[in-house]
C-alpha positions as CSV (number, residue, x, y, z in Angstrom):
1,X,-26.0,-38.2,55.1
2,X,-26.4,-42.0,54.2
3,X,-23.5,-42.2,51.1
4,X,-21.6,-39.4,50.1
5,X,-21.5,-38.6,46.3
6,X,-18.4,-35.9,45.6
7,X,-17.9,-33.8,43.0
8,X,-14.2,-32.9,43.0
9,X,-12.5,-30.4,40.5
10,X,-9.0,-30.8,40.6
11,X,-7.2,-34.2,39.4
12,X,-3.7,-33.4,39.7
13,X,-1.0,-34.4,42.4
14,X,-3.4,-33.9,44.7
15,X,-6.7,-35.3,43.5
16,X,-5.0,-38.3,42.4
17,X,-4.0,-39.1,45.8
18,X,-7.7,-38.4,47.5
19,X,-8.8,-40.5,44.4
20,X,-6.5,-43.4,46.3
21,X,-7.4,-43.0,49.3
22,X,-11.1,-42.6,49.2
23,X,-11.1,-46.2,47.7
24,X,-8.7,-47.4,50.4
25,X,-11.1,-46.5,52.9
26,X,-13.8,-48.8,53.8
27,X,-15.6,-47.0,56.5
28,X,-15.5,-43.6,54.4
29,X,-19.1,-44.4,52.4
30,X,-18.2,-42.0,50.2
31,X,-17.8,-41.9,46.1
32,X,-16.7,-39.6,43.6
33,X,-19.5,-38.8,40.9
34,X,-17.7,-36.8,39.1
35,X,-14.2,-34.8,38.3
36,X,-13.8,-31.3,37.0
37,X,-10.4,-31.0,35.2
38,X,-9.1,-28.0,32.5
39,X,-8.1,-30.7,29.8
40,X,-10.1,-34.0,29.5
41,X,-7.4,-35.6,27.8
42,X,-4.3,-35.0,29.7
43,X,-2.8,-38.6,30.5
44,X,-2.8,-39.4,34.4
45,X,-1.2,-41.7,36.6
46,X,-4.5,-43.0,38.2
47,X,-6.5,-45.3,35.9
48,X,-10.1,-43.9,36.0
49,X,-12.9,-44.3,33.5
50,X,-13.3,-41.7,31.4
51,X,-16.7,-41.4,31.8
52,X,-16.2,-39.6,35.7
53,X,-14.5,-36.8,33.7
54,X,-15.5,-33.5,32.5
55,X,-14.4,-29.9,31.8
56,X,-18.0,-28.5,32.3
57,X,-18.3,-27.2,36.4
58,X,-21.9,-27.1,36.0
59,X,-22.1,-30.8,35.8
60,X,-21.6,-30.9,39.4
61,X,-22.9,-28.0,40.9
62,X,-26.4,-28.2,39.1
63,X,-26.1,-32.2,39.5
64,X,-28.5,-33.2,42.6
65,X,-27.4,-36.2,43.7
66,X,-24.2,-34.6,44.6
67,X,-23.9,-33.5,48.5
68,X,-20.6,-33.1,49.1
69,X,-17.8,-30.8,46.9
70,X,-14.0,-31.6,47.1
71,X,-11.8,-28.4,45.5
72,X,-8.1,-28.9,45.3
73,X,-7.3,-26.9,42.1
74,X,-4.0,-24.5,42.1
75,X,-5.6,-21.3,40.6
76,X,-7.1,-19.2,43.4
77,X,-9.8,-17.3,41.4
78,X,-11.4,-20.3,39.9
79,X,-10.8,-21.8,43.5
80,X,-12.8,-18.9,45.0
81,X,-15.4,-19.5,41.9
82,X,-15.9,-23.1,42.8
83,X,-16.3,-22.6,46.4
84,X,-18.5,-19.7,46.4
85,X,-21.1,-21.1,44.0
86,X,-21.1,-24.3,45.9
87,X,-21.8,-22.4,49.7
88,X,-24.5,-20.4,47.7
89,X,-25.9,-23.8,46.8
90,X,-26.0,-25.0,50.6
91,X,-23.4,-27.4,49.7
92,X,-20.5,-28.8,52.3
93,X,-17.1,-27.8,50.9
94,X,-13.4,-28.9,51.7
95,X,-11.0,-27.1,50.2
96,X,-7.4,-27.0,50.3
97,X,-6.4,-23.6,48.6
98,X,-4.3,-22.0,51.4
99,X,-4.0,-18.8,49.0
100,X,-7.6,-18.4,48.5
101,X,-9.0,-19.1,51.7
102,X,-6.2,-17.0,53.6
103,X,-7.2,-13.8,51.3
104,X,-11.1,-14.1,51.4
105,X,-11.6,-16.2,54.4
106,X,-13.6,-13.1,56.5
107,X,-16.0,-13.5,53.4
108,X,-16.5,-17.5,53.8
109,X,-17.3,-17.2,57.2
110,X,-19.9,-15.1,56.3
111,X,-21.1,-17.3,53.5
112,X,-21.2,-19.9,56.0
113,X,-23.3,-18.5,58.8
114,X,-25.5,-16.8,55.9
115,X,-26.4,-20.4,53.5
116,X,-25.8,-22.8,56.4
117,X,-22.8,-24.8,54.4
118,X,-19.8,-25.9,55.9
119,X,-16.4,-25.4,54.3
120,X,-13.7,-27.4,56.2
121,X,-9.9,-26.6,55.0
122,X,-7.4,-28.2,57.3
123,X,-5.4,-29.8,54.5
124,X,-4.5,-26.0,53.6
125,X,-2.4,-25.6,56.4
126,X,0.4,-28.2,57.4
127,X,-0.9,-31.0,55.0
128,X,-1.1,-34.3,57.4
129,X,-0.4,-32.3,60.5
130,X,-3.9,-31.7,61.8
131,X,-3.2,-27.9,63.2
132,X,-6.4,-26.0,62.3
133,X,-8.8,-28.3,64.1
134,X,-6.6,-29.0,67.3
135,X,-6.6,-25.2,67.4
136,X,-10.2,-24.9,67.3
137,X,-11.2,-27.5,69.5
138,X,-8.2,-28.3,72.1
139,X,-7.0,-24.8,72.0
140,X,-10.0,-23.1,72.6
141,X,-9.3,-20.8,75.2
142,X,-7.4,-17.7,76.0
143,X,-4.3,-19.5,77.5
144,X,-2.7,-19.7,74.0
145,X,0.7,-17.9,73.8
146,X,2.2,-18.8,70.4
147,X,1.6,-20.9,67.1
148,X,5.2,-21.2,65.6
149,X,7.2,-23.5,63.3
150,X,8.6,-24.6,60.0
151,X,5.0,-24.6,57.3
152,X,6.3,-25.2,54.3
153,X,8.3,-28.9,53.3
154,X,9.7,-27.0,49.8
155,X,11.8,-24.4,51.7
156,X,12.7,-26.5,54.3
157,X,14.0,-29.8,51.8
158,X,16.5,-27.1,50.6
159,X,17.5,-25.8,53.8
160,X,18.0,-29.3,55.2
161,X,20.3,-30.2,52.2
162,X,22.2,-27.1,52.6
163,X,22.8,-27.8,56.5
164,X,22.8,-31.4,56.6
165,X,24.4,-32.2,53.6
166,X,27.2,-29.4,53.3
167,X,25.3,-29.0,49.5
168,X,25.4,-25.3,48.1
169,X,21.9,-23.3,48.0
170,X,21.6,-23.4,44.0
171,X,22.3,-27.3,43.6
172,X,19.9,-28.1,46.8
173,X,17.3,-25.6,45.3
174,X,17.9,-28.0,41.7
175,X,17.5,-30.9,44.0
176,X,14.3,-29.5,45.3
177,X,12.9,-28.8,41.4
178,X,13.8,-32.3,40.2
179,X,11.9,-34.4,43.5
180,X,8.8,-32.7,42.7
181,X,9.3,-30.2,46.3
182,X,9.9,-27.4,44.6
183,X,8.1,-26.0,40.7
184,X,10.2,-24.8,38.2
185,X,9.0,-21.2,39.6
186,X,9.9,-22.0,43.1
187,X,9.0,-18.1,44.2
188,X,5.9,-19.1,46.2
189,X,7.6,-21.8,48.7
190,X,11.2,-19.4,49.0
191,X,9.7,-16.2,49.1
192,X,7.8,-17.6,52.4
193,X,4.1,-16.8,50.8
194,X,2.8,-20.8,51.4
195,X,4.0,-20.0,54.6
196,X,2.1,-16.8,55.1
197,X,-0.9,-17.7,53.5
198,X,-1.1,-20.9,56.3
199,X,0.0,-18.6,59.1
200,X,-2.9,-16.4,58.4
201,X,-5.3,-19.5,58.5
202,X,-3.6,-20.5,61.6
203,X,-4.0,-17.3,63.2
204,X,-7.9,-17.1,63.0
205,X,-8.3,-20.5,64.4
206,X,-5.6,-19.6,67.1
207,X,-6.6,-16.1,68.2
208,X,-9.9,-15.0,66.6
209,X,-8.4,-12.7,64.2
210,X,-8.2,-11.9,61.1
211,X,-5.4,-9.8,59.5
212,X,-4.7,-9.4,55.9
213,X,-1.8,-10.8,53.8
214,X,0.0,-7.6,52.8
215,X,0.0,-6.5,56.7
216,X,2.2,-9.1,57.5
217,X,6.1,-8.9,57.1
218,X,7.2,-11.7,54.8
219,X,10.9,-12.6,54.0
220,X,12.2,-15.4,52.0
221,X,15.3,-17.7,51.6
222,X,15.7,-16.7,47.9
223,X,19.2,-14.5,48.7
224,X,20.3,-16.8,51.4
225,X,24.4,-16.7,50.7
226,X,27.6,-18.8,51.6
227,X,28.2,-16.0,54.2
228,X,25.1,-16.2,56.0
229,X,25.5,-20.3,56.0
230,X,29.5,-19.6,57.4
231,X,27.6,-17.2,60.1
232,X,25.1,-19.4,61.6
233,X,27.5,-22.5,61.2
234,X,30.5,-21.2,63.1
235,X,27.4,-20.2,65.6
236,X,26.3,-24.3,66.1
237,X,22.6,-23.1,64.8
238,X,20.5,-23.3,61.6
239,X,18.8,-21.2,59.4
240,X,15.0,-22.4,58.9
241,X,12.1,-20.4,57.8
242,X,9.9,-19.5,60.6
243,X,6.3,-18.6,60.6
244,X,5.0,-17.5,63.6
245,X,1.9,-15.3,66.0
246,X,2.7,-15.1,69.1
247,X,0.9,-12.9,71.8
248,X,3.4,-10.0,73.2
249,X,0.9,-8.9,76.0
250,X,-2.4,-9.2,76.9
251,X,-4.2,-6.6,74.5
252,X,-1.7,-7.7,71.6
253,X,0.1,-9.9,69.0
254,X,1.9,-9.8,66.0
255,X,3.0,-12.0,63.5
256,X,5.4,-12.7,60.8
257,X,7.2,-15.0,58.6
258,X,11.5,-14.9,58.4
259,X,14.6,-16.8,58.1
260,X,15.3,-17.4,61.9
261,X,18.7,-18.8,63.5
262,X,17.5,-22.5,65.1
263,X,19.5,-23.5,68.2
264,X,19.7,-27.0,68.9
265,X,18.1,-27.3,72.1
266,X,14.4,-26.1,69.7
267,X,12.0,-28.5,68.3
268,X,12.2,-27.2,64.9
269,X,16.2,-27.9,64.9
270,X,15.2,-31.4,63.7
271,X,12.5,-30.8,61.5
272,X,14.2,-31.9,58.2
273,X,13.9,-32.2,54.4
274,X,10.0,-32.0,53.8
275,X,8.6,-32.6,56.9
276,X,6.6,-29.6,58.7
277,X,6.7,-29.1,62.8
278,X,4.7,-27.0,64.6
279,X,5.2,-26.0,68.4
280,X,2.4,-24.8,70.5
281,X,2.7,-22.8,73.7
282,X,0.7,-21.6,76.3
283,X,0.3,-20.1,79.7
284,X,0.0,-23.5,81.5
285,X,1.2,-26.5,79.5
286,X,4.2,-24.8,78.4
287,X,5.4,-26.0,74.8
288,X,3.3,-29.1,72.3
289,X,5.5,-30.0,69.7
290,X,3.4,-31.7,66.1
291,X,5.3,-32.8,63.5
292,X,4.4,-34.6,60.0
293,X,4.6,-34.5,56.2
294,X,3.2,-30.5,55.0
295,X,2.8,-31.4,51.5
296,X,2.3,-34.6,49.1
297,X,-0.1,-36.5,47.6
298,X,-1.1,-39.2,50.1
299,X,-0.6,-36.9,53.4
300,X,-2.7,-34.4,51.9
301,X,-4.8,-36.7,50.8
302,X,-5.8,-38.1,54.1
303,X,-6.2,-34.9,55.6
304,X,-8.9,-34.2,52.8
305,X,-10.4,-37.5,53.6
306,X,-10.7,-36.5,57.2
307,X,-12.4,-33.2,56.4
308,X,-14.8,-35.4,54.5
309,X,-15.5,-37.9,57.4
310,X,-15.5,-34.9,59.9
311,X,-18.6,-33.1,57.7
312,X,-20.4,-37.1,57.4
313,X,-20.6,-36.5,61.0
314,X,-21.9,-32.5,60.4
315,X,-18.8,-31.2,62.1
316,X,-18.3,-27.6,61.2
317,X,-15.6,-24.6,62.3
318,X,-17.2,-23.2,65.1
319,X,-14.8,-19.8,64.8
320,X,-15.5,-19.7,68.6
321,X,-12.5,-17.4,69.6
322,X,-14.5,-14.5,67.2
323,X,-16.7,-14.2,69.7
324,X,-14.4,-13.6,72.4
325,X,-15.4,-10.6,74.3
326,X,-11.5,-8.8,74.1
327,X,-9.9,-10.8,71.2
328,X,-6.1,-9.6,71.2
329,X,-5.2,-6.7,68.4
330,X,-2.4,-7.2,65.9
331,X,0.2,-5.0,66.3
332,X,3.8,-4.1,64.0
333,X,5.4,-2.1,67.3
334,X,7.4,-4.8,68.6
335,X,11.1,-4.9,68.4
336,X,13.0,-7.8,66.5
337,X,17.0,-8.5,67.3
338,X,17.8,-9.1,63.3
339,X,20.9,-10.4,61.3
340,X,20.8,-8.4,57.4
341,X,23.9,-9.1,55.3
342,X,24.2,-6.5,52.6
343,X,26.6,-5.8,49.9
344,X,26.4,-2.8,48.2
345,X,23.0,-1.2,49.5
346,X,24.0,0.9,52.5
347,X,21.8,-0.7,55.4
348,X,23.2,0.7,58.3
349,X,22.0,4.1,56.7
350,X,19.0,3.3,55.9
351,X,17.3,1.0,58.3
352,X,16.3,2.7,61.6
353,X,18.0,0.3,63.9
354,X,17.3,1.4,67.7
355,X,20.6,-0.1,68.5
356,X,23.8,-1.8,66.4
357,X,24.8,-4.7,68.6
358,X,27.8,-6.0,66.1
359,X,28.9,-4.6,62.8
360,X,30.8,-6.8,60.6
361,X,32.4,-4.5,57.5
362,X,34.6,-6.9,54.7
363,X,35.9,-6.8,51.1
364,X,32.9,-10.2,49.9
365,X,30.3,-8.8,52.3
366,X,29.2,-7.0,55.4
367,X,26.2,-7.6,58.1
368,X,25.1,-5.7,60.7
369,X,22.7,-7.2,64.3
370,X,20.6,-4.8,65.9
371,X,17.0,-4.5,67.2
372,X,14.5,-2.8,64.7
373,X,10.6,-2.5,64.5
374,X,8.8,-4.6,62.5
375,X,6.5,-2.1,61.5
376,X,10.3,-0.4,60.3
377,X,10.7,-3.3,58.4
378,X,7.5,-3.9,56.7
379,X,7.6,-0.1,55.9
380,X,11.2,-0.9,54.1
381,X,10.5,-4.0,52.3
382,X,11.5,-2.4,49.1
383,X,15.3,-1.9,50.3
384,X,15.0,-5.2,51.8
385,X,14.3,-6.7,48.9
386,X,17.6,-5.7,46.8
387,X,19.2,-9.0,45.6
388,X,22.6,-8.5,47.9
389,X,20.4,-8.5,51.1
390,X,19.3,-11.2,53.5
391,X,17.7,-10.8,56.7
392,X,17.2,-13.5,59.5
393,X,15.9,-13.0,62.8
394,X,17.3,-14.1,66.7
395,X,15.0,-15.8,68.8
396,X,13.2,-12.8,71.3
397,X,10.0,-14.2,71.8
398,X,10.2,-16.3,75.4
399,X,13.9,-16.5,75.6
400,X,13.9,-16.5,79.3
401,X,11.6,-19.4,79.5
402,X,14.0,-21.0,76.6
403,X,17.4,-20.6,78.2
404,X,19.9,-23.6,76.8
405,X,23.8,-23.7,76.9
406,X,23.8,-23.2,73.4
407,X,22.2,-20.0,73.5
C-alpha cells in the first residue's frame, strides 16, 4: 500500500481530531479523500475545504482510489452499515464504535476470514491506552488471570470530584455535562454500558470468548447517594466503577461491571478525573498496571492513527485465543461479597443472600453486606434497579494475593 487514500464518515469530536493528527504526521503517507457527515453545512472547528465533504456514503465506497475506510460515527446501526459494506468490498476498516462492534463482533470476524478485510478497533476500548492489541499479541497465552480497571473517563471525572473534591454527585455530574465528559443524556457512561460494551471487546482479545451484552451484570453510579459516599469514606476507600473478567478456575470465568470499594494500596485508587487504568494479571508476572486518557479527541485520535499505520504494514487481529483447544466457559455461579443500600424496597427479603455479614437499619436509609450469586443478581436486576437502591461490590477476586493494612 504505497499512499493511503481514506474515506472517513464521521466529522465530529472525534474525526476532527484524526483530521489533526493525520496532518501532524509525516511518516503516516496517508490522506483523507473524502468525509461522510449527516449535514454538509454544520459549522466546524477544523477548517477543511468544502469540497472533501459529502452526505452521499456511496461516494466513498464505490470510489476506487479509496483503500482504506476510517468510521467513527455515534449511531451504531449506520456504524454497522458502513462497516459491513466496506468488508464486503475487501476494504481495511478501523472503527471505533465500542457499541457496535461489542454486539456483532462474532459476525465481523466472520466477515473478515470470509472477504479477507481487516477491521482494526482498538480506539473502541480505553481510547489512548493500547489494551486490545497488547492483549492479542503480549498476552497471548493461557497464563492470563484477569483484565480489570476503571474504562470509562465520564464516570470516573464524576467520581473523582465527588472523592477528591468533597463536591456532591449532582453538581460533579453538572460539572461532567459542561466539560464536554459527560452528554446532556449521561445514561450511557453512568449506567456502566461504555464500560460493558469495552469489557466485552476486551474479553475476546483476552480469553477467546465471546459472550453477549445482556448476559453480563451491569450496574451504574446513577443512584450513588450521600450515604454510600459517608460509608466508603469513614472506610479510607473509594467508590469507582469497575469492569472486570477474571478467570475463577481453570474451566471458567465470569465477568461484570459495578461500583466497587477501591482500597488505597490498588492501582485504580489513583486513576482520576478522566483518565482510564487498566491492571493486568497473570499466573507468572503477577499484576501490569496501563494507564492513559480513555476518551477525547487527540488521544483517540492517535489510537485511530495507529490502527491505520498498523494495517499500512498489513497487520490484522489474529483472534488466536479462538482457537485454543479448551478456551475457559463464562459462568454467573460465582459468589460476590456486595454492599446494596435501600430505602423503601425490602432487599433483605427479596435478594437471596447466602449469608448477611452486617445489617445497618436507620430512619434516612438502611444497607445490608452479604455474599450473593451473580447469576441472583443478574436474575433480579429489575428490583435492583428501583431508584432508592445502590449496590457496590468488595474486592473477592485474589484477595489473598492482595493483602494490605488497609484492608
Amino acid at each position: 500500500m504505497k499512499e493511503i487514500k481514506i474515506g472517513l464518515f464521521g466529522f465530529g469530536v472525534v474525526g476532527q481530531g484524526i483530521y489533526k493528527v493525520i496532518g501532524k504526521s509525516r511518516n503516516a503517507h496517508a490522506k483523507i479523500k473524502k468525509i461522510c457527515v449527516r449535514d454538509v453545512n454544520k459549522k466546524r472547528e477544523v477548517d477543511i475545504d468544502p469540497v472533501l465533504i459529502t452526505d452521499d456514503p456511496s461516494e466513498i465506497l464505490s470510489d476506487p482510489e479509496i483503500n482504506m475506510l476510517v468510521e467513527v460515527v455515534d449511531n451504531p446501526q449506520a456504524s454497522y452499515s458502513i462497516v459491513t459494506q466496506a468488508l464486503k468490498r475487501g476494504l481495511p476498516v478501523v472503527s471505533g464504535n465500542k457499541a457496535m462492534i461489542a454486539r456483532h463482533l462474532p459476525e465481523l470476524i466472520e466477515m473478515q476470514r470470509r472477504y479477507n478485510a481487516p477491521l482494526l478497533y482498538d480506539a473502541s476500548s480505553c481510547g489512548s491506552i493500547p489494551v486490545i492489541r497488547n492483549l492479542e499479541e503480549y498476552y497471548d497465552n493461557d497464563l492470563l488471570l484477569e483484565v480489570k480497571g476503571i474504562l470509562n473517563g465520564s464516570s470516573n471525572y464524576i467520581l473523582s470530584r465527588v472523592f477528591d473534591h468533597n463536591e456532591p454527585y449532582a453538581k460533579a455530574l453538572a460539572r461532567a455535562q459542561q466539560l464536554g465528559f459527560a452528554e446532556s443524556d449521561p445514561s450511557f457512561d453512568i449506567e456502566g454500558f461504555d464500560s460493558l460494551f469495552k469489557l466485552i471487546i476486551i474479553t475476546i482479545h483476552a480469553l477467546g470468548v465471546y459472550v453477549k451484552p445482556e448476559d453480563v451484570f451491569t450496574y451504574g453510579i446513577s443512584t450513588l447517594g450521600e450515604s454510600d459516599i459517608r460509608y466508603a469514606r469513614e472506610k479510607g476507600v473509594k467508590i469507582k466503577l469497575v469492569a472486570q473478567v477474571v478467570k475463577v478456575n481453570d474451566d471458567n470465568f465470569t465477568m461484570f461491571v459495578m461500583p466497587e470499594f477501591v482500597y488505597p494500596s490498588r492501582y485504580i485508587y489513583s486513576v482520576d478525573d478522566e483518565y482510564n487504568g487498566v491492571v493486568i494479571r497473570g499466573e507468572c508476572y503477577d499484576r501490569q498496571f496501563m494507564f492513559g486518557k480513555g476518551a477525547g479527541s487527540l488521544p483517540t485520535a492517535s489510537s485511530i492513527l495507529s490502527d491505520i499505520m498498523a494495517l499500512r504494514h498489513n497487520y490484522r487481529y489474529e483472534y488466536k485465543k479462538m482457537g485454543y483447544l479448551n478456551p475457559p466457559s463464562y459462568t454467573s455461579d460465582i459468589e460476590l461479597k456486595v454492599y446494596i443500600r435501600y430505602k423503601e424496597t425490602p432487599v433483605p427479603g427479596l435478594l437471596p443472600f447466602r449469608q448477611i455479614i452486617e445489617q445497618h437499619i436507620s430512619q434516612n436509609g438502611n444497607y445490608v453486606i452479604g455474599s450473593i450469586l451473580l447469576k441472583d443478581l443478574i436474575k433480579l436486576r429489575p428490583i435492583l434497579s428501583a431508584p432508592d437502591i445502590f449496590v457496590c461490590n468488595f474486592p473477592t477476586f485474589f484477595a489473598d494475593r492482595d493483602t494490605s493494612p488497609e484492608e
